[in-house]
Structure formats: C-alpha cells, structure tokens
N, C-alpha and C positions, 0 to 999 in steps of 0.2 A: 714452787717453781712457776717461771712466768710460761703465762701460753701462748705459744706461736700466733701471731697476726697476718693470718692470711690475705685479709685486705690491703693490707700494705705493701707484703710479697706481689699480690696477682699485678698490683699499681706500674710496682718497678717494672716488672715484665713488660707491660702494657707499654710505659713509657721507651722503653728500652728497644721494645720491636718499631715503635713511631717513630724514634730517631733512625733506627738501621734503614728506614724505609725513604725515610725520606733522604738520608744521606745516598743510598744508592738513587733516588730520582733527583737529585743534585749533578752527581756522577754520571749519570745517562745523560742530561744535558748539556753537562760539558763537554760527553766525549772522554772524560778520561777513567781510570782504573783505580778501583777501589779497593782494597783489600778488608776483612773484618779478620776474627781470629778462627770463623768456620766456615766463612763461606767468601769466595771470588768473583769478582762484578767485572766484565770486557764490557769494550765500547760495542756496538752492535758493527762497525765495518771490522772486529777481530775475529767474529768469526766466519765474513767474507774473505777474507784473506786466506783465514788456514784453507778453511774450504776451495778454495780455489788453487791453492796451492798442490794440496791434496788431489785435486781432480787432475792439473797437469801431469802430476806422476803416474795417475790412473791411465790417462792418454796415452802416456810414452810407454807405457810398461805392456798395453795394447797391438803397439804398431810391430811390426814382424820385420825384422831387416830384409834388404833386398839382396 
C-alpha cells in the first residue's frame, strides 16, 4: 500500500488558502461580493448600510407617540 504524502497534501492547502485570500483582497478592491462554498465576503459600505438601517428602527421604535 502507497503512503499518504503529506507534503503534497499541506502544499494544496497552502496554495488553496493564497488564492482564497487573495481573491477576497481582489474583491475588497473592487467593492464587490464574493461568495466561496464556506464563507461570505460584503463590501465594507454593506455593513454600513445594514447598520444604519438597523439603527433607524432602533430610533423609531424609541420615540413615544404624542
């Protein structure tokens, strides 16, 4: 029986994590939205958005009718 090559194995990873990385710092420059199969990359103004969307509901749901 052949014996597993772990140097090979640890390589692909290595390589595998350099492209995910850089494709997300691709993505961050552009501005646009990444998707992988584990993980979700936003532009950094999406989660000024939610958030601030969020905060308006906060506000309103604050104020006490008169």
């Amino acid at each position: 029986m052949a014996t597993p090559n772990y140097g090979y194995e640890k390589r692909q990873r290595e390589l595998a994590k350099k492209k995910k990385k850089e494709d997300k710092l691709r993505a961050k420059a552009n501005g646009t939205v990444v998707r992988h199969s584990d993980t979700y990359v936003a532009p950094d103004n999406a989660t000024e958005v939610a958030l601030g969307s969020a905060a308006s509901v906060a506000d309103n749901s604050t104020q006490q009718p008169s």
